[in-house]
N, C-alpha and C positions, 0 to 999 in steps of 0.2 A: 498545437505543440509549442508554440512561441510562445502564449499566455502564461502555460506552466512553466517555460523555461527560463522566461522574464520573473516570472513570481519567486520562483525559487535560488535565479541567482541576486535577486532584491533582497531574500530573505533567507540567506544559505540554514541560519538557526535552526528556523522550521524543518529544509530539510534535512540537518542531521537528529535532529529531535526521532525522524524517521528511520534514515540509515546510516549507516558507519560515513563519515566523512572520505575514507579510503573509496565509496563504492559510486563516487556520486555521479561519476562518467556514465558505470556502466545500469545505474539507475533512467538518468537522462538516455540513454539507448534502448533497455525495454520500455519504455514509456513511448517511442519512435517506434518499436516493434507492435505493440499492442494496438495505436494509435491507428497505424497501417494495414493490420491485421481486422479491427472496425473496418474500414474502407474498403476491405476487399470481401466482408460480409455484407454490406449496403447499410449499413451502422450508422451512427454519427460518429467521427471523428474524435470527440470529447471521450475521455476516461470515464467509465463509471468509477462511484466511491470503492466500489467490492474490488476492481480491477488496478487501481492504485492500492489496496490493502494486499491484492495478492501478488503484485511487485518486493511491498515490502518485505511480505514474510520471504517471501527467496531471496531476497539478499540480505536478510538477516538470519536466514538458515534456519528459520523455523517451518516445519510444517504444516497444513492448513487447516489439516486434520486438528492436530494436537491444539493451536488456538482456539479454534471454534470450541473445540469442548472444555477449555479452564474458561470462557468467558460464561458459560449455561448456567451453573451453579455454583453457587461461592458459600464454602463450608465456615461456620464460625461455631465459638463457644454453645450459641446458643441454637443454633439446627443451622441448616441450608437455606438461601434465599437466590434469586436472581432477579437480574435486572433486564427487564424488557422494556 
């Protein structure tokens, strides 16, 4: 919990590049929540990447659903392609 807190008050950019500048408190508190919620599954401690992306999308007010599916397939001119 210190590493990312350290990392992220060094580098506030990054994380509003993430979320709204207004939310950064209650960013830093689910990330304690989650963090906690590991430890009392026998977890590690550490965030996985999925678990920091699905912070973001709640307090960016997006759904998890809805992400997931505009990253699958990206329609262009010339047909659909995706990136895996």
């Amino acid at each position: 919990m210190s590493n990312i807190t350290k990392f992220f008050r060094e580098n506030p950019n990054d994380l509003y590049n993430l979320i709204p500048e207004s939310k950064k408190d209650e960013f830093f508190d689910k990330v304690k929540e989650v963090a906690t919620s590991n430890i009392d599954k026998g977890d590690d401690v550490s965030l996985t990447r999925q678990q920091l992306i699905d912070i973001c999308l709640v307090l960016n007010n997006k759904p998890k659903e809805d992400a997931k599916k505009s990253n699958i397939v990206i329609p262009t001119i010339f047909g659909e392609y995706s990136l895996n």
